[in-house]
C-alpha positions in Angstrom: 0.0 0.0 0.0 1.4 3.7 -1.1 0.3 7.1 0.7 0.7 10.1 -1.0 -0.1 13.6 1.2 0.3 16.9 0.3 -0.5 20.4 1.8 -0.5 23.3 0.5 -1.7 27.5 1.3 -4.0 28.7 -1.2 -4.9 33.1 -1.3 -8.8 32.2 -0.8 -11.1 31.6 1.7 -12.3 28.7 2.8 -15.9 29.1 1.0 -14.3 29.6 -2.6 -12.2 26.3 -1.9 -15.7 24.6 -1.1 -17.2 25.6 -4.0 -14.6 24.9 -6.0 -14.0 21.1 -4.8 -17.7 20.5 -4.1 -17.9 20.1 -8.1 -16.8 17.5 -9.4 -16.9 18.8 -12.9 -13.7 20.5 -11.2 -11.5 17.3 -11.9 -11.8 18.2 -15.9 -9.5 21.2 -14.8 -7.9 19.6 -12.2 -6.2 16.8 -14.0 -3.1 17.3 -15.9 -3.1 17.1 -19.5 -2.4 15.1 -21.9 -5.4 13.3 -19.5 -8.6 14.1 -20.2 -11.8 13.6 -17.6 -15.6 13.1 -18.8 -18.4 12.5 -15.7 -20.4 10.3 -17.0 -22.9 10.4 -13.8 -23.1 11.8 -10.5 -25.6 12.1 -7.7 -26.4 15.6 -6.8 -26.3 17.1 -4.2 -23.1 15.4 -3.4 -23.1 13.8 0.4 -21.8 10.8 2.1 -22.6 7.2 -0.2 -23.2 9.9 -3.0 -21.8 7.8 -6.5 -19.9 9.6 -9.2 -19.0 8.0 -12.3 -15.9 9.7 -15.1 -13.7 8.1 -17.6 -9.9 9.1 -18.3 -8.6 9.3 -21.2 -5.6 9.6 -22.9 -6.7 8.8 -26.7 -10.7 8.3 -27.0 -12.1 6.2 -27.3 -9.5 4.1 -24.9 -10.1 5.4 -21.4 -10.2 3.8 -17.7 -13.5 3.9 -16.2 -13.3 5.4 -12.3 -16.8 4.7 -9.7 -16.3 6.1 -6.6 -18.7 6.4 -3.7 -18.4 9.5 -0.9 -17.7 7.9 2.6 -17.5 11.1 4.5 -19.0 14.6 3.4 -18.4 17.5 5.7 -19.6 20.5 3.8 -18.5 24.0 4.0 -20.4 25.7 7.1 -20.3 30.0 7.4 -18.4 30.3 10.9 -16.5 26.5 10.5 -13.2 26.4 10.3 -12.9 22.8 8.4 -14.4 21.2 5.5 -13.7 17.9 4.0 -15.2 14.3 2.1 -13.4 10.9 1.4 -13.9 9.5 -1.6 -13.0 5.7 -2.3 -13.1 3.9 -5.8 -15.3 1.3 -6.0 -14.0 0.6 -9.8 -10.7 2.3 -10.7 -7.2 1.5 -12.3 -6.6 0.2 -8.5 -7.2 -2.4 -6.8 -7.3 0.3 -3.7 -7.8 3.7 -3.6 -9.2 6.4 -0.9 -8.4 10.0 -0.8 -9.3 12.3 1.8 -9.7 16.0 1.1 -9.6 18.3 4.0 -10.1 22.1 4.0 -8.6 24.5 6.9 -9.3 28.7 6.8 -6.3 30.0 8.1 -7.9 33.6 8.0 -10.6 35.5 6.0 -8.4 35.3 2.9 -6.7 32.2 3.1 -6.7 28.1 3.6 -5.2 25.3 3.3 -5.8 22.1 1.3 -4.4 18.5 2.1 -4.8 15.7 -0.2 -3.5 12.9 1.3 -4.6 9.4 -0.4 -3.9 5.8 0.4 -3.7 3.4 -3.1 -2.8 0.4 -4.4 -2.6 -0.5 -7.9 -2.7 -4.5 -7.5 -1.7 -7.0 -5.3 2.2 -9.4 -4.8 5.8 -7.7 -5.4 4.7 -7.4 -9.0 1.9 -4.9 -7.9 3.7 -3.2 -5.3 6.8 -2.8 -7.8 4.4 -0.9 -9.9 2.2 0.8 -7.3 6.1 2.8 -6.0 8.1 2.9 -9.3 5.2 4.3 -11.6 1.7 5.1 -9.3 3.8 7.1 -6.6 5.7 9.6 -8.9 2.3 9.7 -11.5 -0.1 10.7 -8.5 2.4 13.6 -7.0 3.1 15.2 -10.6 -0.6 15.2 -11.0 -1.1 17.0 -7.5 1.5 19.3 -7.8 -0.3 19.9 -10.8 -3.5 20.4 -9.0 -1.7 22.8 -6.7 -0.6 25.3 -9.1 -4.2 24.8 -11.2 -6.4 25.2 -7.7 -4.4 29.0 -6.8 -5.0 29.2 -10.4 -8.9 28.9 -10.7 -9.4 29.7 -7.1 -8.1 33.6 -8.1 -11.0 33.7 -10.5 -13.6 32.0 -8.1 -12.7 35.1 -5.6 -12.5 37.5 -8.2 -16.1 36.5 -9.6 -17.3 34.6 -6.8 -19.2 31.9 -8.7 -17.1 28.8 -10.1 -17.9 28.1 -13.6 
């Protein structure tokens, strides 16, 4: 099993972080190209045992199918200081995956957002081979990507308040 957490400060307030990740429409600009994301279903509202269905793909029409379920769902409260959900893959490229996403306002201006994510891509040395020499290094390019896209989008979401 691999863990993967990351923290980082972001110039927004704790709502326009919510809003933001409380999309999930969000992961299209979250991912890092040359990966592509279409949802192909979700429930809405989002809320813990909420469903949402997307493909990756790197060439349509071959993609990987991800189903994950929401554990945990703590939404964004005015006068809370923390927000967060777990989502776990029921169907994924891994055998095992979970990822916790947890939202701290450090002020009126600014927060915090930790990914941290336990996965597995499959089982025996061959799997955990794989899951460190190619998984590991994948999953923290594509969240240092998502760390430099988040302050990116998350500007525009205070500027304009909405998250399109």
């Amino acid at each position: 099993m691999a863990h993967f957490k990351h923290t980082f400060q972001v110039e927004a307030p704790l709502s326009a972080v919510w809003l933001l990740h409380d999309d999930p429409k969000a992961l299209k600009d979250l991912t890092p190209p040359p990966v592509r994301v279409k949802i192909v279903s979700m429930d809405q509202p989002l809320r813990a045992g909420a469903n949402l269905v997307f493909r990756l793909y790197l060439i349509e029409p071959l993609g990987a199918t991800w189903h994950a379920i929401y554990d945990e769902f703590a939404p964004y409260q005015p006068g809370e200081t923390v927000c967060n959900f777990v989502d776990r893959s029921l169907s994924s490229p891994f055998r095992f995956w979970v990822h916790r996403h947890t939202f701290h306002a450090l002020s009126d201006t600014a927060s915090t957002i930790t990914d941290d994510v336990t996965f597995r891509l499959f089982g025996g040395v061959v799997g955990e081979a794989l899951t460190w020499l190619i998984a590991w290094p994948a999953i923290a390019f594509m969240f240092f990507y998502r760390r430099m896209k988040s302050r990116q989008v998350l500007k525009e979401i205070v500027r304009t308040g909405r998250y399109d």
